[in-house]
N, C-alpha and C positions, 0 to 999 in steps of 0.2 A: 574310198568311194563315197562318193555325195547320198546325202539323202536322201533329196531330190532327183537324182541322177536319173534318165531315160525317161522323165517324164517329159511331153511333147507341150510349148516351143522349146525344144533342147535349152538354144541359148538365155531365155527368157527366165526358164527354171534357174540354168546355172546362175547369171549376175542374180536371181533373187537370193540363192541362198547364200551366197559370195558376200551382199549385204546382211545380210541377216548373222553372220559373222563379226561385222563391227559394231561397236557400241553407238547408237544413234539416236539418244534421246534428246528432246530437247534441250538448247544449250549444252548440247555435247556432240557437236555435227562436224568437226574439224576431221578427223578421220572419216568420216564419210564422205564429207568433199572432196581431201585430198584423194581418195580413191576413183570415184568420179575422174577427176583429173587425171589419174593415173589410165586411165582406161582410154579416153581420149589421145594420151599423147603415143599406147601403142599402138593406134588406129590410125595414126598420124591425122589428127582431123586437129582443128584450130579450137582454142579451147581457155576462155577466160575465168578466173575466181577471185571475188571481190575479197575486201577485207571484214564482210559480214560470213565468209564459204559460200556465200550465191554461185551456182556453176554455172558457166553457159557455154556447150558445144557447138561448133556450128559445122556441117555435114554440106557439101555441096549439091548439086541438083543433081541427079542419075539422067542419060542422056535423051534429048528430048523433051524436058521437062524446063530449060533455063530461064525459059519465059513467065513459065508459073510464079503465084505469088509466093513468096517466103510463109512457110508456116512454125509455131513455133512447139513443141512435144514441151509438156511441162506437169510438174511434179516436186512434190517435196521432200525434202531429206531425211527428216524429223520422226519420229516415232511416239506414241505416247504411250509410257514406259510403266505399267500396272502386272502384279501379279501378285499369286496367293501367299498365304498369312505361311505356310510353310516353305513357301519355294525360298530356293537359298542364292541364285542368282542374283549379282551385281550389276546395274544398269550399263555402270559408269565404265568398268573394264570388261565385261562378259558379254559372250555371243547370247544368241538366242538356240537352243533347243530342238530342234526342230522334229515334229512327225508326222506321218500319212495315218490317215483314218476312213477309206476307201477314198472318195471324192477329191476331202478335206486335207490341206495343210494345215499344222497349227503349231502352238509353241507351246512346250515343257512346261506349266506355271507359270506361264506370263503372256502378256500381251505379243501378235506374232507380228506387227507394225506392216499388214498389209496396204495399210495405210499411211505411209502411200508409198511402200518399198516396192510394190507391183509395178508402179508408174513407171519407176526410175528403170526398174530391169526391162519394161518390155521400152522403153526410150533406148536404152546401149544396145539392146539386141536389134533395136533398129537401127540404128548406128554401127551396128557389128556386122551388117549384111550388104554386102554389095551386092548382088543380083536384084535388091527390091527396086522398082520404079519409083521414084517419089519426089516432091520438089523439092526447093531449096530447104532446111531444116536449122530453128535454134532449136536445138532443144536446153529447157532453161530449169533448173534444179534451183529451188528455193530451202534457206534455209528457219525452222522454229514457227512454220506452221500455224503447229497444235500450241501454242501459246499466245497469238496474235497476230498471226502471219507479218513477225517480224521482218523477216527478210524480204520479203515480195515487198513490206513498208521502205525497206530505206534501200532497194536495188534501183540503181541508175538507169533506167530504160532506154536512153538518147541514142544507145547506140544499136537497140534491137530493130529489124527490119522487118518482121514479121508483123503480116497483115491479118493470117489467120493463127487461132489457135485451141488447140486439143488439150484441156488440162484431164488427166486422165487422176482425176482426186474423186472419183461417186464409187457408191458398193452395190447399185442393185443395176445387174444386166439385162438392157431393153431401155434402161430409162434414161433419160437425156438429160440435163439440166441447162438450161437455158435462161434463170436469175437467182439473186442471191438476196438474201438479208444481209445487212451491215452489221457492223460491230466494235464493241472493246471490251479490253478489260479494266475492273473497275478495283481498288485494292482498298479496303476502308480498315483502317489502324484505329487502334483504342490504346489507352494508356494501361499499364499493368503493374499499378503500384503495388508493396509489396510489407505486409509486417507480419512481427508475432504474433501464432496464434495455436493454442493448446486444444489437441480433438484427435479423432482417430481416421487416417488416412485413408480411402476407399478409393475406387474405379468404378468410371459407368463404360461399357463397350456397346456401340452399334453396330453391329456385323451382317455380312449377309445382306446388302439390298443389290439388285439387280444391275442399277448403275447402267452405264451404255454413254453416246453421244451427246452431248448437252443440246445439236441440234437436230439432228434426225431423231432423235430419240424421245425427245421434252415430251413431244405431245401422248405419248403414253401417258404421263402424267403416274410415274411412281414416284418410289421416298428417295428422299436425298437424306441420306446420313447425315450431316449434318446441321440436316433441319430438324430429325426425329430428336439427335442428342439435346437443341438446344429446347423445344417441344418437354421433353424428359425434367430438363434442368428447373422448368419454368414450376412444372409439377410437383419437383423435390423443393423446390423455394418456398414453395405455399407452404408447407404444411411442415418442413425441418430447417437446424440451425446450423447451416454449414457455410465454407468459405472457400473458394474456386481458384486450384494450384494452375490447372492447363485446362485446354482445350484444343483438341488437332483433331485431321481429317483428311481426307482427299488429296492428291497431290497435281492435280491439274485443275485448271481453272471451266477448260469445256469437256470433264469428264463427270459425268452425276455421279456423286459421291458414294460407296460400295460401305464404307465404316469409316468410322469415329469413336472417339471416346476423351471422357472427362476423369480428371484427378480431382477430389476432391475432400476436404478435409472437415469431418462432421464432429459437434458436438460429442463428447461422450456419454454415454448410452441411446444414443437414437439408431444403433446397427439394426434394429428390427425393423423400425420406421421403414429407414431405408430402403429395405429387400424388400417388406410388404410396399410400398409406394410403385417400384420398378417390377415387382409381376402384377401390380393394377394396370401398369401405361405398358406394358408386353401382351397382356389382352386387348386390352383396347388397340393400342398401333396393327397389332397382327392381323383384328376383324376387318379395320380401314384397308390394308393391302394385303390382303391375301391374294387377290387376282396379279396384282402386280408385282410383290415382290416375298413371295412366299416364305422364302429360304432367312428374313428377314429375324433375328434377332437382338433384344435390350436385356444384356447382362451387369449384375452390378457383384464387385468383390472386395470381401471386406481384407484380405491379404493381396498384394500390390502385385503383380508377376515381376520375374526378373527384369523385363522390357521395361513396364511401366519405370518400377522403382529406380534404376538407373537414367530413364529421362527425367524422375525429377529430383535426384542427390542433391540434397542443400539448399533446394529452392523454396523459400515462404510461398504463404499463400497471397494471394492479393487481398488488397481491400475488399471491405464490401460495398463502397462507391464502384470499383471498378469490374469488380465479379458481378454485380447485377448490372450494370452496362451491358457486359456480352453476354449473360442470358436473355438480358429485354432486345439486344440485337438480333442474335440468333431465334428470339421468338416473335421478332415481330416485322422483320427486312422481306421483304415483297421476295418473292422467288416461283421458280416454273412457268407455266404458262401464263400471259398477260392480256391478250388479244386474238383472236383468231382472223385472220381476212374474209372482208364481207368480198374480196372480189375473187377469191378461189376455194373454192371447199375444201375444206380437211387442212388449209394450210396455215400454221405457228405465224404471226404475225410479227409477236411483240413477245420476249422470254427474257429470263435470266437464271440462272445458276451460280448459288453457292458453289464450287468447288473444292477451293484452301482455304482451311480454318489451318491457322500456325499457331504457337502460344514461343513466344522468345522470353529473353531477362525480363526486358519491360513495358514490352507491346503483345498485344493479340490481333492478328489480321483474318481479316476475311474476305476472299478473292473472289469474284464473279465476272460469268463471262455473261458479256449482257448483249443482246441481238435485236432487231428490228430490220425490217424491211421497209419501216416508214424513220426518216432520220428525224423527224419532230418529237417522237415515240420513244427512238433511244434517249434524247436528250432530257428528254422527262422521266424516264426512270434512272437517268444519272442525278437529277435532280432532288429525286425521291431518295435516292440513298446517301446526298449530300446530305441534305434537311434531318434525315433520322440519326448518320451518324454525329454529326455536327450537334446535333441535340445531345446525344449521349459522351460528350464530350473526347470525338474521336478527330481523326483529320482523313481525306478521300484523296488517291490520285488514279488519274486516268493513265492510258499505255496503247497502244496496237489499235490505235484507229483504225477500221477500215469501211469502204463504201459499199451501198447495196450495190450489185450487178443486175442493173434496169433491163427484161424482157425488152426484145428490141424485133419490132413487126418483118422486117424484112431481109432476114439471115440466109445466103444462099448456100452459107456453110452446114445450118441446121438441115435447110432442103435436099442436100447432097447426101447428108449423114442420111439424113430417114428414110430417101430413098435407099439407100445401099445397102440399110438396116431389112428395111420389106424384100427387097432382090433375094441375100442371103439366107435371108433366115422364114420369109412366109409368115413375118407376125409385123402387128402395127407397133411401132415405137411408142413411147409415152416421153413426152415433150411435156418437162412442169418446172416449175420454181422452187426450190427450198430454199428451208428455214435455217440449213444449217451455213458458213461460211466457204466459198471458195476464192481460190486468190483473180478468179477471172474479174471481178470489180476493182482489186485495184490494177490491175495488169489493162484494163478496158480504159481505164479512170488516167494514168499514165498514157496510153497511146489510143490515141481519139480516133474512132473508126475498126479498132480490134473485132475479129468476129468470131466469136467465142462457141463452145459445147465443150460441155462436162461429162464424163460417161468412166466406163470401168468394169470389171466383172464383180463378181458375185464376193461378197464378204459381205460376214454375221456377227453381229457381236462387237463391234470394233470397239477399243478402248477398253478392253475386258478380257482376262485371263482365258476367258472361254469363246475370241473370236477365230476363226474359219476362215478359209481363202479356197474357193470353187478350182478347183484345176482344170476339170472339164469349159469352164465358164471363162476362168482365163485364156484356154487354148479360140474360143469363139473369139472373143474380145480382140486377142492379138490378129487375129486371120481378118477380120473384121477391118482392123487399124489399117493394115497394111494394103486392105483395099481401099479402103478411102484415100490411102495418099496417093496411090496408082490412077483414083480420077480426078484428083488436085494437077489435073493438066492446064 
């Protein structure tokens, strides 16, 4: 017996948890695809997958409807794959967890990838349903997302015929989305050369920040772990004589960083120094966000844990040309909010995030995911982060271009949606732009004329061990979907 089992859309629950079964993290979507596929071919519907795992199903008109324009149901495969410091769970081969908490779905110590595993189940359950009305249907499964919306980047469009479409990739139920900020990601490498040097081994750990969406979420404006570590490091430089083994952190580029932590290798006798330095900057960071990330601790240990000490067996430390590079990096690289729009209130305009701090044999990297909804705006903070690494004697490449999604005055697909949204439900829709990415800009940006809405139920937290999937919310959502395509006559 399913977990899920009898909770209502029957079929919507089952493919959810059916996914939530395979491994599906980014760059790891092949089993997920082929499943997709699999489901397709026992539905006998037509059914293509690129050599990226891009799916695209296509569903014929239900009767009376052949006239209507082609719409396309779209969603991503991809999961961004986060959990706790004790969960024992493997991404790469292991399902997900799964439990109920009256309302709430979620996942066992780890991220529950309603984002955007919802899409895909309530697409097959549409797909799985001959009695619904509806018109012609791609429904179109992207694959890698949550790391640049790789795949929606290099999918060949030429042959989709869909005029309208539903990316069902938003988490607040009632709201619409109807433009995007652009974006990439940006990867700035530093050198990590390497010698002899005599001192006593230590760790700094930053645990505990609250982390969330790099863009729904930015404009909270809490700590990125990997800002507070390099902040930390900046602090212990001043005033001690030490030499910088690693630095790691975060493992997604649009997730704010939750911890980090530094190896590093100190002069002998400065272990007091030390510990008094990091409960000065644990007072100080803590009064700075206590609103925003409470649970926020900088620990420093003079014995290595077994984790630590096994990442670094045998490895020197670096210079200290290259160890003060990525502290003046880490403490000095522009990050969070950049801009706000003078032409919509409350909305993120211009951002970036830290994400992956990596330390390898002879590089340390630092990944950002950088946004804008003005494109002169991203290219000037790609600019900024040339100029400083290139200063600190690093090298910068770019990855995952994509385009903002332009608010577009005359949507009769939006007018459809918000009417059907007030019929239903007795409340006014909210119709806005965010700051974080959807693939409707390049999906729009490939097929000239596309008429786009973003929407979804209810999920909390996303990208975070402790996010939430509405059942009740999703049951609206889906009833909701299935009316709209009933008046796509």
């Amino acid at each position: 017996m399913g977990v899920l089992e009898g909770l209502k859309p029957e079929r919507v629950f089952y493919y959810f948890e059916e996914i939530c079964k395979i491994p599906h993290g980014s760059y790891n979507v092949a089993a997920i695809s082929d499943y997709c596929v699999s489901v397709a071919q026992s539905l006998n519907l037509e059914v293509r997958q690129d050599e990226e795992y891009n799916v695209v199903i296509r569903k014929p008109a239900s009767e009376g409807y052949g006239e209507a324009p082609v719409l396309m149901l779209q969603g991503h495969l991809d999961m961004v794959c986060e959990k706790e410091a004790d969960c024992t769970i493997d991404f790469e081969k292991d399902g997900l967890s799964l439990a109920i908490d009256g309302d709430y779905i979620y996942a066992e110590g780890t991220t529950l990838g309603g984002d955007d595993g919802i899409a895909v189940a309530m697409a097959l359950a549409i797909l799985d349903d001959d009695t619904l009305e509806h018109p012609p249907i791609e429904a179109v499964f992207t694959v890698d997302e949550e790391i640049g919306m790789l795949g929606a980047v290099a999918m060949d469009c030429s042959s989709l015929k869909s005029r309208l479409m539903l990316n069902l990739d938003s988490e607040n139920e009632g709201h619409f989305l109807v433009g995007c900020a652009g974006g990439m990601m940006v990867e700035c490498v530093f050198p990590a050369e390497r010698r002899r040097w005599s001192g006593k081994v230590v760790s700094v750990h930053v645990n505990g920040a609250t982390g969330g969406h790099s863009g729904v979420e930015i404009q909270k404006q809490g700590a990125n772990a990997n800002v507070v570590l390099g902040r930390v490091l900046y602090e212990l430089k001043k005033k001690a004589d030490f030499t910088v083994v690693s630095v790691d952190g975060g493992l997604k580029d649009n997730a704010i960083t939750r911890s980090a932590r530094a190896i590093l290798m100190f002069a002998p006798g400065q272990e007091d120094l030390f510990m008094d330095i990091l409960k000065e900057q644990q007072g100080i960071i803590e009064k700075e966000y206590h609103k925003t990330d409470a649970g926020m601790s900088i620990e420093g240990f003079l014995e290595l844990s077994k984790e630590d000490a096994e990442s670094v067996a045998g490895v020197l430390p670096m210079t200290d040309v290259c160890g003060n590079a990525v502290i003046t990096a880490l403490r000095t690289f522009p990050w969070g909010v950049q801009k706000m729009s003078k032409d919509m209130e409350g909305l993120v305009q211009t951002s970036l995030n830290p994400g992956i701090l990596e330390t390898k044999a002879d590089t340390v990297s630092l990944v950002f995911s950088v946004r804008s909804s003005v494109a002169s705006e991203k290219e000037e903070l790609y600019d900024r982060l040339v100029c400083l690494t290139e200063s600190l004697g690093g090298k910068v490449s770019r990855s995952g271009d994509y385009p903002a999604w332009e608010y577009v005055e005359d949507s009769k697909l939006r007018t459809l949606m918000g009417d059907t949204y007030r019929e239903m439900y007795k409340k006014e829709p909210v119709m806005e732009v965010i700051h974080a990415g959807v693939e409707c800009g390049l999906f729009s940006e490939k097929m000239p004329g596309l008429d786009c809405v973003s929407y979804g139920p209810d999920i909390f937290d996303i990208h975070t061990p402790q996010e939430r999937l509405s059942i009740s919310s999703t049951k609206r959502i889906y009833e909701y979907t299935v009316e709209v395509l009933k008046r796509l006559k």
